[in-house]
mmCIF file of the C-alpha atoms, coordinates in Angstrom:
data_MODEL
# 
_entry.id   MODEL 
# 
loop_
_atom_site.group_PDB 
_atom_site.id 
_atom_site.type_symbol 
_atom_site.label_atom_id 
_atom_site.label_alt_id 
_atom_site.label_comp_id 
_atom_site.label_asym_id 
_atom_site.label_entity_id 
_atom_site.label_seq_id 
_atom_site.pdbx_PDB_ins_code 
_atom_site.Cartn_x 
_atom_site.Cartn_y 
_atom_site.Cartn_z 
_atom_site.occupancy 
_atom_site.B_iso_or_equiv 
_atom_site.pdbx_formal_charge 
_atom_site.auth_seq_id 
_atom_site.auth_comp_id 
_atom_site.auth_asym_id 
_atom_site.auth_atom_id 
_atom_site.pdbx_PDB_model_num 
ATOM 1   C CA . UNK A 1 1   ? 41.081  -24.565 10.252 1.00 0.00 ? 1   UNK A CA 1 
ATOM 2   C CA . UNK A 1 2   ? 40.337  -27.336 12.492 1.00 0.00 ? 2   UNK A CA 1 
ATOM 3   C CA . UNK A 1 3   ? 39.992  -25.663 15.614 1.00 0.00 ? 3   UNK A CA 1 
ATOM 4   C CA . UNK A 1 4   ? 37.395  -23.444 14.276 1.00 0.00 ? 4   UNK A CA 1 
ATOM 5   C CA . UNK A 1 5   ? 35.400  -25.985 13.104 1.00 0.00 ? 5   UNK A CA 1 
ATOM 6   C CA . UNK A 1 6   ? 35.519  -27.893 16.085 1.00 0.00 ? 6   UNK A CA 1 
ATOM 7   C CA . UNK A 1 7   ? 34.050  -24.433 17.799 1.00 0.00 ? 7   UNK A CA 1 
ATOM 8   C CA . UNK A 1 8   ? 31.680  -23.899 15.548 1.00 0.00 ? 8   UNK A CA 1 
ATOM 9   C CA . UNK A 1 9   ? 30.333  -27.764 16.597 1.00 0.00 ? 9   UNK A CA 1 
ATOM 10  C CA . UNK A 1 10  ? 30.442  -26.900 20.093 1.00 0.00 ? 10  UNK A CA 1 
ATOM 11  C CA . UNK A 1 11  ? 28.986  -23.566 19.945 1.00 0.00 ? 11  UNK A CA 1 
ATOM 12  C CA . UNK A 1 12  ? 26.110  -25.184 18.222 1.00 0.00 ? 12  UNK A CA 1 
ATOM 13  C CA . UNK A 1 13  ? 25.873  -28.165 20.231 1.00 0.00 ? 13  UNK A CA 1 
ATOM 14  C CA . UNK A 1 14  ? 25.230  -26.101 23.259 1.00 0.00 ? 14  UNK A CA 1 
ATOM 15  C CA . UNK A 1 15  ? 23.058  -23.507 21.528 1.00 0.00 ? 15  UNK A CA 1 
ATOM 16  C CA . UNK A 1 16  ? 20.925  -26.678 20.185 1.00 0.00 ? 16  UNK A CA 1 
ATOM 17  C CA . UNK A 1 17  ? 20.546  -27.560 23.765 1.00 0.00 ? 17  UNK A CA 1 
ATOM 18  C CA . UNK A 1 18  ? 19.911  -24.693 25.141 1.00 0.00 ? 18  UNK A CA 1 
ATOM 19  C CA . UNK A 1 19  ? 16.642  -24.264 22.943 1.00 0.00 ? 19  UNK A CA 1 
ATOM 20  C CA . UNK A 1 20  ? 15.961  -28.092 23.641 1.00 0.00 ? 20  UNK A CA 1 
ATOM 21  C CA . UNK A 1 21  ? 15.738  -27.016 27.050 1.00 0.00 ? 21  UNK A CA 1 
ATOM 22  C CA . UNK A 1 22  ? 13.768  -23.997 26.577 1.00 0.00 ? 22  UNK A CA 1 
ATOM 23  C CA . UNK A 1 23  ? 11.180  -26.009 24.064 1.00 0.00 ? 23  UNK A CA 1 
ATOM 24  C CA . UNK A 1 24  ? 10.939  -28.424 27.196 1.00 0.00 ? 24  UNK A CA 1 
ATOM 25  C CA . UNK A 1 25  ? 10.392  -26.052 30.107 1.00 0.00 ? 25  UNK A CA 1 
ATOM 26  C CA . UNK A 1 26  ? 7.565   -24.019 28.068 1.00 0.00 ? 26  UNK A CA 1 
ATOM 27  C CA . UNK A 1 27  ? 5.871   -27.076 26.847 1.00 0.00 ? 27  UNK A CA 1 
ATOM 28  C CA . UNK A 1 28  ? 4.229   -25.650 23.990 1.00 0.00 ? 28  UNK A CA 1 
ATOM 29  C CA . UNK A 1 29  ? 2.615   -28.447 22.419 1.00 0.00 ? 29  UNK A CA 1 
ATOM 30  C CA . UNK A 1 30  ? 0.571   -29.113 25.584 1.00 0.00 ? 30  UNK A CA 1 
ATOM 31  C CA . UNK A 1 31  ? -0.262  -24.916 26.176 1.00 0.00 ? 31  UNK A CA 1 
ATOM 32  C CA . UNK A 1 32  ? -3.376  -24.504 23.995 1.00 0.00 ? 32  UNK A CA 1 
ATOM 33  C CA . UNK A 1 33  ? -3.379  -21.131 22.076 1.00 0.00 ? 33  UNK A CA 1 
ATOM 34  C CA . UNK A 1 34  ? -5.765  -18.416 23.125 1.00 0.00 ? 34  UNK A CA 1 
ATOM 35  C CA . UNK A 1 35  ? -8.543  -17.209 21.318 1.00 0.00 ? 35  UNK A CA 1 
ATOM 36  C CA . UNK A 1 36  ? -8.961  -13.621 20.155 1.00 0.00 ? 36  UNK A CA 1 
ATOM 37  C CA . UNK A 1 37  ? -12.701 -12.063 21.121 1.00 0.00 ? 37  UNK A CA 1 
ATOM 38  C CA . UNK A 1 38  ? -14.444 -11.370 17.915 1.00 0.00 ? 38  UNK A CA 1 
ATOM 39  C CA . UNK A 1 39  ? -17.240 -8.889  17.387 1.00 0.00 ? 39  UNK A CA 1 
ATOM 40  C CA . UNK A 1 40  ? -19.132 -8.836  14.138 1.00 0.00 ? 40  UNK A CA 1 
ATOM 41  C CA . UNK A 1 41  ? -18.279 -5.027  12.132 1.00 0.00 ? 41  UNK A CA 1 
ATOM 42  C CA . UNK A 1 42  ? -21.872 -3.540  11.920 1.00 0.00 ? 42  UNK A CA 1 
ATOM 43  C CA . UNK A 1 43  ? -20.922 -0.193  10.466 1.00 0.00 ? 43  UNK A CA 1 
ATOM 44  C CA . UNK A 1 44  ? -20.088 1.206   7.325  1.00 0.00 ? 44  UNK A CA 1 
ATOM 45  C CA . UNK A 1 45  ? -17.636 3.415   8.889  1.00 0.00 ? 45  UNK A CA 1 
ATOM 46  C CA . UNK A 1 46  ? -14.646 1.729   6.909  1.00 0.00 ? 46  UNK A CA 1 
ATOM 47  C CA . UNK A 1 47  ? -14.978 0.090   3.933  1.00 0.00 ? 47  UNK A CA 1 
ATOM 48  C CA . UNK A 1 48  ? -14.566 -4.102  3.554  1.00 0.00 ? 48  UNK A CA 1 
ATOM 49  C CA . UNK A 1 49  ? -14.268 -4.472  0.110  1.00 0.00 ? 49  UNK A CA 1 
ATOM 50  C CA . UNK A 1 50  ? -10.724 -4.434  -0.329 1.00 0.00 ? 50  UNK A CA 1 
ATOM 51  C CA . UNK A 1 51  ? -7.644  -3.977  2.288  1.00 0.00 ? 51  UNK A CA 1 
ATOM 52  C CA . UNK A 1 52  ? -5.682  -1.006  3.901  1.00 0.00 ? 52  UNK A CA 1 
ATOM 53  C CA . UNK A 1 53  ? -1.789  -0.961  3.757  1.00 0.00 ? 53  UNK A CA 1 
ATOM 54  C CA . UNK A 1 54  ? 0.533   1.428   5.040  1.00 0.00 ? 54  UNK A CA 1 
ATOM 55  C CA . UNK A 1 55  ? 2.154   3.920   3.441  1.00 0.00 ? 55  UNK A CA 1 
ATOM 56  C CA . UNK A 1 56  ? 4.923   5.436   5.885  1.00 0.00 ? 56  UNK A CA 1 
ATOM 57  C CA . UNK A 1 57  ? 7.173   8.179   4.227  1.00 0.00 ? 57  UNK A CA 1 
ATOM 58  C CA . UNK A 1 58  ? 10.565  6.808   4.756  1.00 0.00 ? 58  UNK A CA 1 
ATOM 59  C CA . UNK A 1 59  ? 10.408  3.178   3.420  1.00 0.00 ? 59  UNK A CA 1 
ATOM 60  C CA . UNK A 1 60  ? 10.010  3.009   -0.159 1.00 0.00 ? 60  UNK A CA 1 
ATOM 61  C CA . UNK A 1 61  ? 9.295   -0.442  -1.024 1.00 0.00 ? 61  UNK A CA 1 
ATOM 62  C CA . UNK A 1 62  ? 7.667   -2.688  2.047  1.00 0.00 ? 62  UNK A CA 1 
ATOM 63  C CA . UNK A 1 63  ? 4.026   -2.271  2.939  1.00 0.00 ? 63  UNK A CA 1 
ATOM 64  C CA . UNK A 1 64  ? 2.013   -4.254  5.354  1.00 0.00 ? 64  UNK A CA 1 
ATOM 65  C CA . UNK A 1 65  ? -1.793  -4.869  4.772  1.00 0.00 ? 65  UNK A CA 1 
ATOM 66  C CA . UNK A 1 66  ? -5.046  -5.410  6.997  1.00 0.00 ? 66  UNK A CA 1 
ATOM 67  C CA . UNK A 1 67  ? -7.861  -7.000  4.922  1.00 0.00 ? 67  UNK A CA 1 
ATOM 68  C CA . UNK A 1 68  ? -11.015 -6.419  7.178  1.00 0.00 ? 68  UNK A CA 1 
ATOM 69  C CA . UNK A 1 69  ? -14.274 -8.891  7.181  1.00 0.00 ? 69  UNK A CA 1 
ATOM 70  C CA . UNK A 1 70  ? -17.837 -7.949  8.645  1.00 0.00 ? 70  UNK A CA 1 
ATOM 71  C CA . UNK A 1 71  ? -17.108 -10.875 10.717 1.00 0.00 ? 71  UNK A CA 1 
ATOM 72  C CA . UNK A 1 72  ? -14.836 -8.962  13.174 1.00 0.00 ? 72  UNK A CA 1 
ATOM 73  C CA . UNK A 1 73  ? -11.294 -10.739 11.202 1.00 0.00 ? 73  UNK A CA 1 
ATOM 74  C CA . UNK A 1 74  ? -8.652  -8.984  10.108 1.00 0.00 ? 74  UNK A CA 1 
ATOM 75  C CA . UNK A 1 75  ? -5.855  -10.660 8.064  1.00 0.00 ? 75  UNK A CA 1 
ATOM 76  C CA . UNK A 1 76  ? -2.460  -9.026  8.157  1.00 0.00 ? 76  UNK A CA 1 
ATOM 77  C CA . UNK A 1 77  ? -0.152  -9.206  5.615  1.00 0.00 ? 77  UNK A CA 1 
ATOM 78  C CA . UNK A 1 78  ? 3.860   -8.173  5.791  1.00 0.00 ? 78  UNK A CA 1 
ATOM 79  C CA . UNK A 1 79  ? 6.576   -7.350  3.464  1.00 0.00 ? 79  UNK A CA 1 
ATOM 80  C CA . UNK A 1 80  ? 4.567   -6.778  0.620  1.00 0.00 ? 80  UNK A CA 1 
ATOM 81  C CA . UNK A 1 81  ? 5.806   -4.873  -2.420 1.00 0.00 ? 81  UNK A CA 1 
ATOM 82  C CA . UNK A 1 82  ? 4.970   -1.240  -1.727 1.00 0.00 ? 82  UNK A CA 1 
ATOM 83  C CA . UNK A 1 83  ? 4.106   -0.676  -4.975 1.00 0.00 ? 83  UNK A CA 1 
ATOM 84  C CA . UNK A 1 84  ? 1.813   -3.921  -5.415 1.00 0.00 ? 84  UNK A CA 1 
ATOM 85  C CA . UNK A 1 85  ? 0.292   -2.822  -2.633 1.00 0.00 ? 85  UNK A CA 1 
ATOM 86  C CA . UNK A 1 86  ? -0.822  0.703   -4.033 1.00 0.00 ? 86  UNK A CA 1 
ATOM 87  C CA . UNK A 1 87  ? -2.017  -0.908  -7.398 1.00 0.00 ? 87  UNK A CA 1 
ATOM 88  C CA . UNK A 1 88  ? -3.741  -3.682  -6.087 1.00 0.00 ? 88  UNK A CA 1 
ATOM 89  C CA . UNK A 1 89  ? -1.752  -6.243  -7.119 1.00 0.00 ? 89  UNK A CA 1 
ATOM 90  C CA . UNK A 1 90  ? -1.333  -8.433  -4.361 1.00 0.00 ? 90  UNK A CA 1 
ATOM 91  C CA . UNK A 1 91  ? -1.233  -12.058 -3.564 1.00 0.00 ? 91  UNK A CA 1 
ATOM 92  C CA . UNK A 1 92  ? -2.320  -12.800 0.144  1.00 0.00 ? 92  UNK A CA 1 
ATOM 93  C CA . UNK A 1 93  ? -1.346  -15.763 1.468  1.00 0.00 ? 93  UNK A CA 1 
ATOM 94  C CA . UNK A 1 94  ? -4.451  -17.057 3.369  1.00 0.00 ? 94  UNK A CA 1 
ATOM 95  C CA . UNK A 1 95  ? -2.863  -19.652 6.075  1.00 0.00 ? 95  UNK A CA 1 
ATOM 96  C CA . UNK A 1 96  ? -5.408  -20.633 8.557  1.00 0.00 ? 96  UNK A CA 1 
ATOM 97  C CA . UNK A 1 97  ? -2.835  -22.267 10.609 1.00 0.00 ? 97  UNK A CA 1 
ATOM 98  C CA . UNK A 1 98  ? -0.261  -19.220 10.892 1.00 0.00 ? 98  UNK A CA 1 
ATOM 99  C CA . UNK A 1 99  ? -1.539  -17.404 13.850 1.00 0.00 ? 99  UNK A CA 1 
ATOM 100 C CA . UNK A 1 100 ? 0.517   -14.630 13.139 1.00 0.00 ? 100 UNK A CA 1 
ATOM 101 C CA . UNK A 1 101 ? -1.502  -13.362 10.205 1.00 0.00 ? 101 UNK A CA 1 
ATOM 102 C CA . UNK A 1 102 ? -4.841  -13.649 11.874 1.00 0.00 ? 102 UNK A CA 1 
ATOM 103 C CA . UNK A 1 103 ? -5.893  -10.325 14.067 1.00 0.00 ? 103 UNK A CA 1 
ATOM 104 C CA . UNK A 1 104 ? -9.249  -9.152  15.344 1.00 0.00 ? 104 UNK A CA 1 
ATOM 105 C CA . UNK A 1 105 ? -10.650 -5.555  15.275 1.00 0.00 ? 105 UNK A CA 1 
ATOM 106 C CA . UNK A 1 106 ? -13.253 -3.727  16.737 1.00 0.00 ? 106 UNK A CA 1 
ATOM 107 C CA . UNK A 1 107 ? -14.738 -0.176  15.456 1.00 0.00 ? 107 UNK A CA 1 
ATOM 108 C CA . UNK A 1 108 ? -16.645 2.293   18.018 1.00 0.00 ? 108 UNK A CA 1 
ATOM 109 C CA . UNK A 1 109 ? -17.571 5.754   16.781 1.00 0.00 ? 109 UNK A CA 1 
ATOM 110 C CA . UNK A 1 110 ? -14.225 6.798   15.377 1.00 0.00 ? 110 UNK A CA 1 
ATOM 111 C CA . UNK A 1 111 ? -11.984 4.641   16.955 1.00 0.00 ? 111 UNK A CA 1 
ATOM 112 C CA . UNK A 1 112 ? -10.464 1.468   15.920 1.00 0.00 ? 112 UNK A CA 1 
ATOM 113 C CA . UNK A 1 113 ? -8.584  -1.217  18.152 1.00 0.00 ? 113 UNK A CA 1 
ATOM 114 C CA . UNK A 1 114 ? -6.778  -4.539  16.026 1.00 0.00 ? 114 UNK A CA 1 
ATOM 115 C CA . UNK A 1 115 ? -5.635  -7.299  17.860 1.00 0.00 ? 115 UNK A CA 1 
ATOM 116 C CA . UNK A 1 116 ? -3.073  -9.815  16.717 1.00 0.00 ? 116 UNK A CA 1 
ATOM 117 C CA . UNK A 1 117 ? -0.416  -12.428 17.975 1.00 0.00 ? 117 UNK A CA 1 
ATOM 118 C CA . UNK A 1 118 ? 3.343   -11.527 17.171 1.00 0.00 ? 118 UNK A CA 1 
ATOM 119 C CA . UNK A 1 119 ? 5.694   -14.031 17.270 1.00 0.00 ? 119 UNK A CA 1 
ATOM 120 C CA . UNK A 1 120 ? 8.130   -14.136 20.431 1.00 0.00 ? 120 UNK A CA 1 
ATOM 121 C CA . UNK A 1 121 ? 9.680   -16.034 22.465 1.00 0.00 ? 121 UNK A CA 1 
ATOM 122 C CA . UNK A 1 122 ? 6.627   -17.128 24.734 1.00 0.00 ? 122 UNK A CA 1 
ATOM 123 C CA . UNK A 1 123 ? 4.665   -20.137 23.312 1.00 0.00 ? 123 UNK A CA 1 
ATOM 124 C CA . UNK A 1 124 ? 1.507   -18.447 22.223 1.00 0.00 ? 124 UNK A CA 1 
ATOM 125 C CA . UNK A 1 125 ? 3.345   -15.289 21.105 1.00 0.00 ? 125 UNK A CA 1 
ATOM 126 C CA . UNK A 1 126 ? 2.718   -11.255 22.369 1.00 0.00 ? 126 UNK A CA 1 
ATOM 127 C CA . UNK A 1 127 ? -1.038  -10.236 22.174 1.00 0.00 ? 127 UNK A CA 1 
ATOM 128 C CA . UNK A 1 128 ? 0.020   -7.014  20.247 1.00 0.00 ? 128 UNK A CA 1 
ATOM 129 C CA . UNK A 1 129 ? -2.655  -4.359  20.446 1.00 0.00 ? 129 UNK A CA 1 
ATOM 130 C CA . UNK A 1 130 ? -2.730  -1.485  17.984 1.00 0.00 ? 130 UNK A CA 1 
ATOM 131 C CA . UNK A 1 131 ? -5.395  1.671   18.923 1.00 0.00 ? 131 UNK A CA 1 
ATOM 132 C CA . UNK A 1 132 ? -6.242  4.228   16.660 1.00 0.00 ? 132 UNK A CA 1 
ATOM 133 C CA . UNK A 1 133 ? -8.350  6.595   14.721 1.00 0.00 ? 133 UNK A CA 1 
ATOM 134 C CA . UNK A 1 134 ? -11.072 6.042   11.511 1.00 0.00 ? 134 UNK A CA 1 
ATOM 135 C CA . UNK A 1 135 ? -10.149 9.151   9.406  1.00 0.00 ? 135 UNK A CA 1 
ATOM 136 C CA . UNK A 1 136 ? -12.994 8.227   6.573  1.00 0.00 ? 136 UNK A CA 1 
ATOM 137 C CA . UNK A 1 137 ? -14.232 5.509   5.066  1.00 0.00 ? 137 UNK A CA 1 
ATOM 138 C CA . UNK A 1 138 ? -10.986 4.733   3.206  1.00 0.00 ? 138 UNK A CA 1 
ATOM 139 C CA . UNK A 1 139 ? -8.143  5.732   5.813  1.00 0.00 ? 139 UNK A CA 1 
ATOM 140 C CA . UNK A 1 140 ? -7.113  4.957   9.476  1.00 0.00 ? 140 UNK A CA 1 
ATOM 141 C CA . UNK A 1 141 ? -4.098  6.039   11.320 1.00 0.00 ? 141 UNK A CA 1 
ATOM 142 C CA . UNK A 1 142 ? -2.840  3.859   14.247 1.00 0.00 ? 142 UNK A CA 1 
ATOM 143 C CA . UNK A 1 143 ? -1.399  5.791   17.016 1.00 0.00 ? 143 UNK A CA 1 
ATOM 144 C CA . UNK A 1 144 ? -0.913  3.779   20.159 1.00 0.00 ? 144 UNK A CA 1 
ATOM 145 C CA . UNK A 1 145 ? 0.653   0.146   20.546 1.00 0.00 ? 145 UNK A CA 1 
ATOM 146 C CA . UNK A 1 146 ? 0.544   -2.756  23.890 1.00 0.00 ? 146 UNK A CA 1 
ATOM 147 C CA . UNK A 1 147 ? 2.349   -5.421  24.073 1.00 0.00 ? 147 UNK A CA 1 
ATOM 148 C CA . UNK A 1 148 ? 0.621   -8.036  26.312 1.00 0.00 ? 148 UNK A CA 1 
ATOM 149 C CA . UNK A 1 149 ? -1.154  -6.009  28.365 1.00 0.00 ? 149 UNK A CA 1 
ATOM 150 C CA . UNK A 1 150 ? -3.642  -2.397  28.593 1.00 0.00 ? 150 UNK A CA 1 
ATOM 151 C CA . UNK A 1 151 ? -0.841  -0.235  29.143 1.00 0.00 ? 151 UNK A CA 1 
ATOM 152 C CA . UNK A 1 152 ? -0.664  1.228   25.673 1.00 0.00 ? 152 UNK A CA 1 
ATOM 153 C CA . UNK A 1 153 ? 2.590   3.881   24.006 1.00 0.00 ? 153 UNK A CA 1 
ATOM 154 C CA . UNK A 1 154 ? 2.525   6.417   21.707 1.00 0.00 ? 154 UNK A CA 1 
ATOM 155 C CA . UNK A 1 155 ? 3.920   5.892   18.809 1.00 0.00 ? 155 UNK A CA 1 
ATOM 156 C CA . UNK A 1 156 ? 6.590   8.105   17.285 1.00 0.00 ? 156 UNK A CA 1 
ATOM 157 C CA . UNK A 1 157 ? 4.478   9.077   14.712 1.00 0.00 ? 157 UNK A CA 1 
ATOM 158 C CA . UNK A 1 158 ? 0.988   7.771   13.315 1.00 0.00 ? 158 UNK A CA 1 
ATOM 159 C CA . UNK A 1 159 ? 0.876   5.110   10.967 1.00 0.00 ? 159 UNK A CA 1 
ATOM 160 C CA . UNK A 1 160 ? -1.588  5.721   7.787  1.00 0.00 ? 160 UNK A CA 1 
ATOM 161 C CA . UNK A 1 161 ? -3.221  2.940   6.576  1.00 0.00 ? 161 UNK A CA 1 
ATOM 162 C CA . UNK A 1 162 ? -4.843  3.728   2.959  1.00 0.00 ? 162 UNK A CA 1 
ATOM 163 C CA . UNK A 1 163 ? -7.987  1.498   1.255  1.00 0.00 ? 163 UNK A CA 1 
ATOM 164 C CA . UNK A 1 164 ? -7.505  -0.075  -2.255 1.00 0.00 ? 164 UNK A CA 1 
ATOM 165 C CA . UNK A 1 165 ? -10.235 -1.961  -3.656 1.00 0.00 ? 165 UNK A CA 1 
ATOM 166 C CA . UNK A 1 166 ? -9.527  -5.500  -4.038 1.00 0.00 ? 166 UNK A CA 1 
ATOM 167 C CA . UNK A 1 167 ? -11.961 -8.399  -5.520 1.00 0.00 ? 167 UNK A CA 1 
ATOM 168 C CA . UNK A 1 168 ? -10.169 -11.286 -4.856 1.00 0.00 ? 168 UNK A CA 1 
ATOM 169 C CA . UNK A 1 169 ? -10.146 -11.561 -0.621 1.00 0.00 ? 169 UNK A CA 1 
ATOM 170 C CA . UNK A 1 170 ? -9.174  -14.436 0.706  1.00 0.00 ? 170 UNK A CA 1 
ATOM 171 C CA . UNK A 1 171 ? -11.736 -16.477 3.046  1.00 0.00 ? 171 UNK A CA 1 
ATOM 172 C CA . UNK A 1 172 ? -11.006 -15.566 6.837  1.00 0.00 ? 172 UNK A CA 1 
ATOM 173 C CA . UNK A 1 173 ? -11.508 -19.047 8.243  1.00 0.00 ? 173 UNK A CA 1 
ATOM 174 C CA . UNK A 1 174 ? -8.665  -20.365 10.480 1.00 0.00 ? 174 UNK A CA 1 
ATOM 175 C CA . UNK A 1 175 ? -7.895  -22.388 13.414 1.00 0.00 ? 175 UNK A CA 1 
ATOM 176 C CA . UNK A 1 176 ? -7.456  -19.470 15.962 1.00 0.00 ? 176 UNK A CA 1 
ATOM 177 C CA . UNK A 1 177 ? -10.618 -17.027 15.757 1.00 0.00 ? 177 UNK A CA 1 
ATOM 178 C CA . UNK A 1 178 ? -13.735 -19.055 16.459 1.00 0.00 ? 178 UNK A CA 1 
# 
């Protein structure tokens, strides 16, 4: 019993150390965080009144969310309660300091493009890039993903996103998106 505790301690030790060192080599708290370009939403070609979530066919019970602003701001919400999510009742949890949640989207004819920070192991996080297609005013399907740069995939299969109405957005104000 000993001698597994006494690994355990030294396993940890070093793995403490080796983030220590990682933490110090990237110097994060000196890299400032980039910006994500904004561009104000000047069509009516989706609506802005409540938020989109996903609706894939072979999870039951997680959803994730985009609540869109005329302001060119998209919020994104993960791991909500599929079902919530369908009825509208949702709680979003506005941080203005999580950059995570905090995305950027731009509309042209029938496309959309929504622009985000995922977390990683890089300072700022991945610029994740998600390209798709405006169905109608109450549905979009993203079909193409890049990760930290213009070379975009094709997804597997085309992710739905579905409007509900929803009265009670949060304000899109944060610390990233001037």
């Amino acid at each position: 019993m000993k001698e597994f505790n006494i690994n355990f301690y030294l396993h940890f030790t070093v793995f403490m150390l080796l983030l220590q060192g990682c933490a110090i080599m990237c110097d994060c708290d000196q890299e400032p965080a980039p910006t994500l370009e904004v561009v104000e939403n000047n069509s009516d070609i989706l609506r802005l009144d409540g938020y989109y979530f996903d609706s894939p066919e072979d999870i039951d019970y997680i959803s994730y969310c985009f609540v869109l602003y005329k302001n060119g701001i998209a919020l994104y919400s993960f791991g909500v309660d599929r079902g919530d999510a369908i009825s509208g009742n949702i709680e979003f949890d506005n941080a203005p300091e999580d950059k995570q949640i905090w995305y950027s989207y731009f509309l042209t004819d029938d496309d959309i493009l929504i622009q985000g920070w995922a977390p990683s192991m890089k300072c700022n996080g991945t610029l994740i890039t998600h390209k798709g297609k405006v169905l109608s005013d109450t549905t979009f399907e993203l079909t193409h993903r890049a990760y930290d740069t213009d070379e975009f995939y094709k997804l597997d299969k085309p992710i739905l996103y579905t409007f509900v109405p929803y009265e009670n957005k949060p304000d899109s104000t944060n610390i990233f998106i001037p």
